[in-house]
C-alpha positions in Angstrom: 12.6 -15.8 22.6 10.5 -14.3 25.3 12.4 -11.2 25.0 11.5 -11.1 21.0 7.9 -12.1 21.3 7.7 -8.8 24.6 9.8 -6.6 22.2 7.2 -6.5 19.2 4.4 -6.3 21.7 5.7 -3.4 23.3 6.3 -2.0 19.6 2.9 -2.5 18.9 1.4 -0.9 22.4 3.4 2.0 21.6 2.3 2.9 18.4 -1.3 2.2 19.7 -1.0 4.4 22.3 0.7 7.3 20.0 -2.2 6.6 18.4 -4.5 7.2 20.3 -3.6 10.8 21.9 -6.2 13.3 22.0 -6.0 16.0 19.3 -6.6 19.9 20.3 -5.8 22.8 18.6 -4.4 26.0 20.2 -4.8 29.6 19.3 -2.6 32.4 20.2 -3.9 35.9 20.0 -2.0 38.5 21.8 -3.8 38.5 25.5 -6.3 35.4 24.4 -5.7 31.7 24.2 -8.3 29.4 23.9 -8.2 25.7 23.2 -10.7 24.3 21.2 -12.0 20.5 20.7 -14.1 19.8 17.8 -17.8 19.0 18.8 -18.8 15.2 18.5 -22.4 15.0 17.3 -22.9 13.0 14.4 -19.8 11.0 14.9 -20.3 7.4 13.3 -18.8 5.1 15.5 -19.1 1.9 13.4 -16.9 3.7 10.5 -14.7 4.7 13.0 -14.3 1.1 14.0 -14.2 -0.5 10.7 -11.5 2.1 10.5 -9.6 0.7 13.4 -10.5 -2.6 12.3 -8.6 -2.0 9.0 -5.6 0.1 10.1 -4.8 -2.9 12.8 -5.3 -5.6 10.7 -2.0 -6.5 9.3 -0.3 -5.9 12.5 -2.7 -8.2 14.5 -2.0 -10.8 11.8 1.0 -10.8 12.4 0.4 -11.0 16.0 -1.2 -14.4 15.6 1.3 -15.7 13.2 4.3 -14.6 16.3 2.6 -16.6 18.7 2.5 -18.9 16.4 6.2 -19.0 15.7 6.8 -18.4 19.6 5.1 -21.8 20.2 6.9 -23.7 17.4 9.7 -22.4 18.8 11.1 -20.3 15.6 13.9 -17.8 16.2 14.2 -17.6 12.0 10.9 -17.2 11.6 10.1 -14.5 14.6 13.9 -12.8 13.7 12.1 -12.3 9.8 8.6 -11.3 11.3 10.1 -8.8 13.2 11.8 -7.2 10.4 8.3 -7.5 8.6 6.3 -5.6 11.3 8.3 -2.3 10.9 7.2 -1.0 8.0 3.4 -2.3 8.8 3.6 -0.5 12.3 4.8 2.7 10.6 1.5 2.3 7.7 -0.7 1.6 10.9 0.5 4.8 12.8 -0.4 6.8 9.6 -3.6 5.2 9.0 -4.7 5.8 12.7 -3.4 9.7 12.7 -5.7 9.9 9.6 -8.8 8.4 11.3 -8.1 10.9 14.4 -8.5 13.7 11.6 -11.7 12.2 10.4 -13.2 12.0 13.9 -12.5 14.3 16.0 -13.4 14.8 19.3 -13.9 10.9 20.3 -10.7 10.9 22.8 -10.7 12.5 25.7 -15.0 12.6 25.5 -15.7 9.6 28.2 -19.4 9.4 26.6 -18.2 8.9 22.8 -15.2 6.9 24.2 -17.2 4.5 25.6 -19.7 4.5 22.2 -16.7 3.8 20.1 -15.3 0.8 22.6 -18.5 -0.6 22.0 -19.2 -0.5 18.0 -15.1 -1.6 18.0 -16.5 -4.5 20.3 -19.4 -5.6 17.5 -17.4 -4.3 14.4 -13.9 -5.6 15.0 -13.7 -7.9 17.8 -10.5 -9.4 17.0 -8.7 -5.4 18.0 -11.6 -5.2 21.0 -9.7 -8.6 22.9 -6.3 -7.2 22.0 -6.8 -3.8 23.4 -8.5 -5.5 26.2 -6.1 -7.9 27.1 -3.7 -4.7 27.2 -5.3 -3.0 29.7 -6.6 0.0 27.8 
């Protein structure tokens, strides 16, 4: 059972941290190559967290409900959760790729990486603790 409940959790770290990968774009022009990162003023860090906040929520539902099922004990019910998760991890991985598009140049910028851990910390607490308890 401990081997189920570590399984999903590692599923779920991974597509997180896929997630989460900085973004840069690379030109190639004969003798030239420049990388560029897209400037971060005007980035609005509580949309960005309301937009974590709602690609994450199924998933860390279903988070509570395994621990849930790991207390009671339910190999059925965690067996069937696991299958459920799939499909919600694959939605969450799209969601997030999407929100990386729509805000640019927040990864790999300590200063607005540190801005958006602390709107995610008032707008969406619930992902703050997770990602905390994580180590990230």
């Amino acid at each position: 059972m401990k081997a189920l409940r570590f399984t999903v959790f590692a599923l779920f770290c991974c597509v997180i941290a896929i997630g989460c990968k900085k973004k840069e774009t690379t030109t190639t022009g004969g003798d030239d190559t420049t990388t560029t990162t897209t400037t971060t003023s005007g980035i609005d860090f509580d949309g960005l967290a309301k937009g974590v906040c709602d690609c994450t929520s199924d998933l860390l539902n279903l988070m509570d409900k395994q621990n849930e099922l790991t207390e009671a004990g339910d190999t059925e019910g965690l067996t069937a959760l696991l299958t459920d998760m799939a499909p919600k991890l694959t939605k969450m991985e799209t969601c997030i790729t999407e929100l990386q598009a729509k805000y640019p140049g927040v990864d790999g910028d300590p200063e607005n990486e540190a801005k958006a851990e602390e709107a995610l910390k008032r707008v969406c607490p619930k992902f703050a603790e997770m990602q905390a308890s994580m180590g990230q």
